[in-house]
C-alpha positions as CSV (number, residue, x, y, z in Angstrom):
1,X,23.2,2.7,29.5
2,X,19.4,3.1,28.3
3,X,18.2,1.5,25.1
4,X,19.3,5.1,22.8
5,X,22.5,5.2,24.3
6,X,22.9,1.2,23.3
7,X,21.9,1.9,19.5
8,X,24.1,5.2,19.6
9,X,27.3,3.4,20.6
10,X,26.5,0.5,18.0
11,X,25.9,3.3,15.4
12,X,28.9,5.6,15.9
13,X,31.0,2.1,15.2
14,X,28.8,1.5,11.8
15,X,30.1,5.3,10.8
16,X,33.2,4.3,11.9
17,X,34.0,1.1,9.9
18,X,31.0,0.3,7.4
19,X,31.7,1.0,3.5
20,X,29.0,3.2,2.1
21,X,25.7,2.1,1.7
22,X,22.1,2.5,0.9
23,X,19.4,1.4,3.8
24,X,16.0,0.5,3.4
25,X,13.7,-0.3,6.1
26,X,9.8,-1.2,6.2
27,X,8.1,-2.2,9.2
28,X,11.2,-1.7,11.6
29,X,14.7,-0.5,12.2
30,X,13.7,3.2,11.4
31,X,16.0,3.5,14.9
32,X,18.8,2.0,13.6
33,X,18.7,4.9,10.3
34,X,17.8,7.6,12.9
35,X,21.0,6.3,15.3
36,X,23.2,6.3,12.3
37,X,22.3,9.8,10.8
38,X,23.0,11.3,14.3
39,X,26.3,10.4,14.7
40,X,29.2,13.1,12.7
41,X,30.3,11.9,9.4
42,X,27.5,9.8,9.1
43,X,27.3,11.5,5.2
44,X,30.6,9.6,4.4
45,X,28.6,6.1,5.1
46,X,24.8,6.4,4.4
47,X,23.8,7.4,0.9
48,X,20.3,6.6,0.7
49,X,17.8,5.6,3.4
50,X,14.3,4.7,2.5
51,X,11.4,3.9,4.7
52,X,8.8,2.5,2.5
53,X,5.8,2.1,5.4
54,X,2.9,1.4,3.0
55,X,2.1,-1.7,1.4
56,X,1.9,0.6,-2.2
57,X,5.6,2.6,-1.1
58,X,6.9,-1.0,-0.7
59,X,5.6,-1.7,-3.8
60,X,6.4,1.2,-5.6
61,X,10.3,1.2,-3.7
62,X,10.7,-2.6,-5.7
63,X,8.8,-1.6,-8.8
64,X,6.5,-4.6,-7.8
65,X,4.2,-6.0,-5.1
66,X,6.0,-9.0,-3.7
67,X,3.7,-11.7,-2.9
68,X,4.8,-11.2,0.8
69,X,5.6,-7.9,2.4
70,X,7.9,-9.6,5.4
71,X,9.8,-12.3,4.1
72,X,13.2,-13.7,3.3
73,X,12.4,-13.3,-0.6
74,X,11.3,-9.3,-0.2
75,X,14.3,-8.6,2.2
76,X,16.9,-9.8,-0.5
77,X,14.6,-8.3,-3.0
78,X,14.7,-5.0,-1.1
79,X,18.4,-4.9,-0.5
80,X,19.3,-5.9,-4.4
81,X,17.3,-2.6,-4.9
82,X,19.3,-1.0,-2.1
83,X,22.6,-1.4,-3.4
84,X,21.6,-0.4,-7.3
85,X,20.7,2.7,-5.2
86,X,24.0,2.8,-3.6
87,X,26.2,2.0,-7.0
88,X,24.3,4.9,-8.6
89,X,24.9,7.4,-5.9
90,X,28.4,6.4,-5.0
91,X,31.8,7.9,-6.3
92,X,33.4,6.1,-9.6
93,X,36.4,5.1,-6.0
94,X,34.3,3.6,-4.0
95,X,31.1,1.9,-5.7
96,X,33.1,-1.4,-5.5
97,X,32.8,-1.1,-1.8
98,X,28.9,0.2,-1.5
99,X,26.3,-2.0,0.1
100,X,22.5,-2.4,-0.1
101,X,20.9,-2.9,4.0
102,X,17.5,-3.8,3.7
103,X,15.0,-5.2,6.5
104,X,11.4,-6.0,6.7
105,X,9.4,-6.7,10.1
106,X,5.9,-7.5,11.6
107,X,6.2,-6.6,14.9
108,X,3.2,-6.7,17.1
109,X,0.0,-5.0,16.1
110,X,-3.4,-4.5,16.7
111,X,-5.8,-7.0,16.0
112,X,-3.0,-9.8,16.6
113,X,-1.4,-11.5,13.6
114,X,-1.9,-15.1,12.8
115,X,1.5,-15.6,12.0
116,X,4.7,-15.0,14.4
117,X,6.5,-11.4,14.6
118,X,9.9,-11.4,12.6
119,X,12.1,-9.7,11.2
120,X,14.5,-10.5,7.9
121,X,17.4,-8.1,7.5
122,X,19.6,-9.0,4.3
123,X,23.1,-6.9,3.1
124,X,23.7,-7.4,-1.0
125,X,27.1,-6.8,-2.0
126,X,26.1,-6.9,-5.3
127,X,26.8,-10.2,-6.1
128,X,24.4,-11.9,-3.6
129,X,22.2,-10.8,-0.5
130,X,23.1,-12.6,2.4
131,X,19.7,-12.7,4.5
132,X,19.3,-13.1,8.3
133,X,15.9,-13.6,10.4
134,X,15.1,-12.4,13.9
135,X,12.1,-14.5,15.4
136,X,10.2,-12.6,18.1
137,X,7.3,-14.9,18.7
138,X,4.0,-13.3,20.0
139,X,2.1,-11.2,22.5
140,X,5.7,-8.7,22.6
141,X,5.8,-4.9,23.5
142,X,6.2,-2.9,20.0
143,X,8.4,-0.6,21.3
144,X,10.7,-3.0,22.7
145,X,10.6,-4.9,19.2
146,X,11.7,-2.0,17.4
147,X,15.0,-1.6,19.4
148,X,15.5,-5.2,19.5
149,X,15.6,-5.5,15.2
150,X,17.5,-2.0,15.2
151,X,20.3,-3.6,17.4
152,X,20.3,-6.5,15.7
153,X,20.6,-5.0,11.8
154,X,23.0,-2.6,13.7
155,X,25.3,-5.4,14.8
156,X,24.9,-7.3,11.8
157,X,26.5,-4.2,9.8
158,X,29.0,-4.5,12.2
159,X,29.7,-8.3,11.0
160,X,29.0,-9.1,14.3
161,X,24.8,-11.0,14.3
162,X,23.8,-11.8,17.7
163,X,23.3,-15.2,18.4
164,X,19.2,-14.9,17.8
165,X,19.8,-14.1,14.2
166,X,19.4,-16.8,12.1
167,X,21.2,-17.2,8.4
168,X,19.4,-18.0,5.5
169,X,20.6,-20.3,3.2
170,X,21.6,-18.9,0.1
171,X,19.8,-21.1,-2.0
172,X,16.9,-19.3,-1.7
173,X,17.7,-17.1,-4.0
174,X,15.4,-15.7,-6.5
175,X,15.8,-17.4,-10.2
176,X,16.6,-13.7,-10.9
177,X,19.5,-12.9,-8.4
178,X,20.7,-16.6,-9.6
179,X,21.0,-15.2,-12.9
180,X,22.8,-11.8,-11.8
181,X,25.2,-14.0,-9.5
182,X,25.7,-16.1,-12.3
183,X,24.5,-19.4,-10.9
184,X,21.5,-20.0,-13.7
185,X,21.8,-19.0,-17.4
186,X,18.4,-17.4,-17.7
187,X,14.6,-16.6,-15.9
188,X,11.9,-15.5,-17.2
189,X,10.1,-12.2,-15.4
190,X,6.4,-12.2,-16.3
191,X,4.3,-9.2,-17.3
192,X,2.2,-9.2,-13.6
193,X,5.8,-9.5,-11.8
194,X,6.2,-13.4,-11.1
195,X,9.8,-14.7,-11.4
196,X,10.7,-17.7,-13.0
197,X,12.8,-20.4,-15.1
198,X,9.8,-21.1,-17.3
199,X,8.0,-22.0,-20.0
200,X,11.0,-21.2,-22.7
201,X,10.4,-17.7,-24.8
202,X,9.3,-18.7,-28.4
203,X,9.6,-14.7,-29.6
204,X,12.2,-12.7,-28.5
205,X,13.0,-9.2,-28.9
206,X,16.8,-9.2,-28.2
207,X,18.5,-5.8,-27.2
208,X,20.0,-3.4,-25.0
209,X,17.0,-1.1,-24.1
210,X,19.4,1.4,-23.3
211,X,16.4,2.8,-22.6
212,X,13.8,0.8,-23.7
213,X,11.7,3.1,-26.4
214,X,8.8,3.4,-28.6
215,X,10.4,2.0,-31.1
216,X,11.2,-1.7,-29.4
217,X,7.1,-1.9,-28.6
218,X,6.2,-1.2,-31.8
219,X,8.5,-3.7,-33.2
220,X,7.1,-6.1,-30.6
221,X,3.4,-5.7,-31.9
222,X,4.3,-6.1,-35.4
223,X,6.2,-9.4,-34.6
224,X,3.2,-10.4,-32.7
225,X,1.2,-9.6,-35.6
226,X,3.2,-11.5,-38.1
227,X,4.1,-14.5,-35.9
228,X,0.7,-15.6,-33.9
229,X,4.0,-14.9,-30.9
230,X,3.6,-13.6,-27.5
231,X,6.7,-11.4,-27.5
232,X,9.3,-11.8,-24.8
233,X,12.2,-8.8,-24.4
234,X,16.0,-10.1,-23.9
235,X,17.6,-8.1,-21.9
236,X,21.5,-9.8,-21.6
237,X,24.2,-10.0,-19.2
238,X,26.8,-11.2,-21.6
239,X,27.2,-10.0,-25.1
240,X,29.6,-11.4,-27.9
241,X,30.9,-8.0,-28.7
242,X,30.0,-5.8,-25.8
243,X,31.2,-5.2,-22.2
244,X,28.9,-7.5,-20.1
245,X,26.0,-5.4,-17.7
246,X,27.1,-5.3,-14.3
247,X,23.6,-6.1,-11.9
248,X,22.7,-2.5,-11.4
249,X,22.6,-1.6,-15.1
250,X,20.3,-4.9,-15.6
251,X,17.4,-3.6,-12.3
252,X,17.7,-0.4,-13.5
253,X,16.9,-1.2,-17.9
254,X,14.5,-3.6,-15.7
255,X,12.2,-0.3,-14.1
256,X,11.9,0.6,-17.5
257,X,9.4,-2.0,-18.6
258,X,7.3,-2.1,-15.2
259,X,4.6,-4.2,-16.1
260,X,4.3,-3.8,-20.1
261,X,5.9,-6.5,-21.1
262,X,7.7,-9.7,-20.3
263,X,11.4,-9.8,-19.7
264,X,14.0,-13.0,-20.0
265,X,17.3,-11.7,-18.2
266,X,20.0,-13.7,-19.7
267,X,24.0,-14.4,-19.6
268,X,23.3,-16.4,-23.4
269,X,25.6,-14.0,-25.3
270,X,25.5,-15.7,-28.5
271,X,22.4,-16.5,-30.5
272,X,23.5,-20.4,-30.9
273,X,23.6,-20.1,-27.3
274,X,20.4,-18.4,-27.1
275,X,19.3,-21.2,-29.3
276,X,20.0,-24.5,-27.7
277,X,18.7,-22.9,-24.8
278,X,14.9,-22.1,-26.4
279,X,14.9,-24.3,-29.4
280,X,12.3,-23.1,-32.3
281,X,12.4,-19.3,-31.1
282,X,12.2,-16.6,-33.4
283,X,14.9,-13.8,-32.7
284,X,13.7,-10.2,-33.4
285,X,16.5,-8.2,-34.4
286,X,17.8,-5.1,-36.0
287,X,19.4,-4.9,-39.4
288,X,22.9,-3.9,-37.5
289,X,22.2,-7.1,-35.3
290,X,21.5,-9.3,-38.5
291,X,25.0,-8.2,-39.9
292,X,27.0,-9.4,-36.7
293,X,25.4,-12.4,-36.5
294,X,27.1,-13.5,-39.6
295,X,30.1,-12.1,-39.4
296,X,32.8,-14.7,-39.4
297,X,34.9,-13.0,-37.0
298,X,32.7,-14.3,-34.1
299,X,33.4,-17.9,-35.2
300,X,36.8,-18.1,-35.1
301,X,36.9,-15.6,-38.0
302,X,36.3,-18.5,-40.8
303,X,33.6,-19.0,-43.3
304,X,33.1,-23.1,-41.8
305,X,32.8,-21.8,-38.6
306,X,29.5,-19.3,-39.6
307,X,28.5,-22.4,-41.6
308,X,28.0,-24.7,-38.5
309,X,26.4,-21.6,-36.1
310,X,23.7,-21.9,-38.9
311,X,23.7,-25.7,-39.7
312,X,23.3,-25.5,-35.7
313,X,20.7,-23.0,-35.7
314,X,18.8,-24.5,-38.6
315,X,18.7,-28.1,-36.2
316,X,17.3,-26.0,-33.7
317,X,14.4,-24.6,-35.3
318,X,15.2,-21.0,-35.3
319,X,15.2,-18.3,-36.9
320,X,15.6,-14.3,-37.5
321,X,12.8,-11.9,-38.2
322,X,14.8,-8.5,-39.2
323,X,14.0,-4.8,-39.0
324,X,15.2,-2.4,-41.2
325,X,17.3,0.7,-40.4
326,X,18.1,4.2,-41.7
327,X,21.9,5.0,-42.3
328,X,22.9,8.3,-41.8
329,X,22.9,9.2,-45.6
330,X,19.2,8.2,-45.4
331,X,20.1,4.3,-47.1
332,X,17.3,1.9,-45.3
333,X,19.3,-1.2,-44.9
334,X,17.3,-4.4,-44.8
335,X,17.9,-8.1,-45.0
336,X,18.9,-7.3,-48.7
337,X,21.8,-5.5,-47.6
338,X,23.3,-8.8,-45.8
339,X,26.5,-10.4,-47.5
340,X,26.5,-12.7,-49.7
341,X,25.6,-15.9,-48.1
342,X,25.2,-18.5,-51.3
343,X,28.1,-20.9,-50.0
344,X,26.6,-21.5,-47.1
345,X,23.5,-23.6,-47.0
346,X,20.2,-22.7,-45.2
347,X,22.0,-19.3,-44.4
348,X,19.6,-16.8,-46.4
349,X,16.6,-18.5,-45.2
350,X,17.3,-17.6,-41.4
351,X,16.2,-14.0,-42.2
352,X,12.8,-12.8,-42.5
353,X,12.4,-9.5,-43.2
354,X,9.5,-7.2,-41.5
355,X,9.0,-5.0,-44.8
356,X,9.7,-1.4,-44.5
357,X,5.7,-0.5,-44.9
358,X,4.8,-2.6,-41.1
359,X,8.2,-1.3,-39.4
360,X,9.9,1.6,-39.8
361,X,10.7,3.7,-37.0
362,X,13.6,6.1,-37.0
363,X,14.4,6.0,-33.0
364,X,18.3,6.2,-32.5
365,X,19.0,5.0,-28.4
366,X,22.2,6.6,-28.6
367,X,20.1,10.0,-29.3
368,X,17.8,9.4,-26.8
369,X,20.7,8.6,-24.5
370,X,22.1,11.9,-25.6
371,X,19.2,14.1,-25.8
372,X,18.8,13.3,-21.8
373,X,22.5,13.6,-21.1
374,X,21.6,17.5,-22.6
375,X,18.4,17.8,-20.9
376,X,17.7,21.0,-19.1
377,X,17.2,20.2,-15.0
């Protein structure tokens, strides 16, 4: 059996038995994709297969330069992207099942590398990317390379690594994939692309950006403005009266800022929470926002129980700047149209309004949703 036949066989079993999936390959296992895609039926399995060669496709593929193209870190970063690929494309039946395959190489090259030829091939599941690393040392054949990491990420599909694939601890997981798993409660994603669990956010813009819009940038500038702040979006796993993001919906809102702005993913879903995490932050917030956060029904539906959210809140150092909002009968509600608060002390003073003359922007993201649901192709 020559070396096609050997990834053919490997590949008609990946048709066979893998869940659906979306591949992405850079600097290797192009073989592997092209074995797959020949065999029949291979449409039922692979939904998406990417080859980003370039260091500015890679780039572009992850919304980001990572600091290294062939590491453990970009592999799991890669698949992550992989299978948001794959829950997109996949039917409502199976995108529980879909997978993200991702691997990135140096094989041998011209002038020799410093460093050793490897391979890291990772397969997200959507709740973590399990990552895997083929060493090939130095002075090897290309060629040769090339079928060796397509077997390998072949059999590794197959749950079955050979024994010169090595596992990666876990641990190693990005602060940002820690967040989506659930293991950390927040990290911090920087303007120039940087991950990580600090320094604390002292001016947040919380939302949805569901999309993100002209309207949310312009309120960022004028809380700048009115602050000294460097604004910081929220964008939140969790929410106290909303279904809670599954990992996809959070990369994708995540493409929409690319490098404008700053980004805190978060599971804090309530703004105490929010607060004894970054004590002395100043929430942004809509007028529709300002009116849930005191509603008694998310505090055990009594008045005492609103009273110590903002005795707590108060202790903390925080507070609300507020943006007003057009009702549908052309009313612009504003921090004069919250309920009466005068038994409950310090309440009132947690909201600052942002006057209607520096902020008023009438930018629905339900009509925007809408507007591109209706699109013409």
């Amino acid at each position: 059996m020559d070396a096609q036949d050997d990834l053919d066989t490997l590949a008609r079993r990946v048709v066979s038995h893998c869940p659906p999936m979306a591949m992405v390959v850079a600097g290797a296992a192009s073989s592997a994709i092209q074995s797959i895609l020949r065999q029949p039926g291979a449409s039922q399995v692979v939904l998406d297969a990417q080859i980003p060669y370039s260091r500015e496709a890679l780039g572009r593929y992850l919304g980001r330069l990572p600091e290294s193209l062939c590491s453990v870190e970009t592999a799991r970063l890669l698949a992550w992207r992989a299978w948001n690929n794959a829950w997109q494309i996949a039917p409502a039946d199976k995108k529980s099942l879909c997978v993200g395959v991702a691997c990135t190489a140096a094989l041998a090259t011209q002038p020799p590398r410093r460093g050793t030829d490897r391979a890291h091939m990772a397969i997200c599941d959507g709740h973590t990317a399990h990552c895997h690393t083929l060493h090939l040392g130095r002075g090897g054949v290309r060629g040769e390379q090339e079928h060796q990491v397509s077997s390998q990420l072949l059999q590794l599909l197959l749950g079955q690594p050979g024994e010169s694939l090595a596992p990666e601890p876990d641990e190693l997981l990005s602060p940002l994939f820690e967040t989506l798993a659930g293991k950390r409660s927040w990290c911090h994603i920087h303007a120039d692309g940087r991950i990580s669990d600090s320094p604390a956010p002292g001016l947040v813009i919380a939302g949805s950006f569901n999309p993100l819009h002209a309207g949310h940038v312009h309120l960022a500038r004028v809380a700048q403005k009115r602050t000294g702040l460097q604004a910081v979006f929220e964008l939140t796993i969790n929410n106290a009266d909303k279904p809670s993001l599954a990992s996809c919906q959070i990369l994708s809102r995540l493409d929409g800022f690319g490098r404008l702005a700053a980004v805190v993913v978060s599971r804090l879903g309530t703004f105490q929470d929010k607060a004894e995490a970054w004590p002395g932050t100043t929430f942004v917030v809509g007028i529709d926002t300002a009116l849930r956060v005191v509603d008694p029904k998310f505090y055990g539906g009594t008045r005492a129980g609103l009273a110590a959210m903002v005795e707590r809140l108060r202790q903390l150092g925080c507070k609300f700047l507020v943006a007003g909002r057009a009702t549908e009968s052309g009313h612009f509600r504003t921090v004069a149209d919250l309920p009466d608060l005068s038994d409950i002390p310090g309440a009132r003073e947690l909201f600052e309004e942002i006057p209607e003359n520096e902020f008023r922007l009438d930018l629905s993201s339900t009509d925007i949703r809408g507007n591109l649901r209706t699109a013409p192709a």
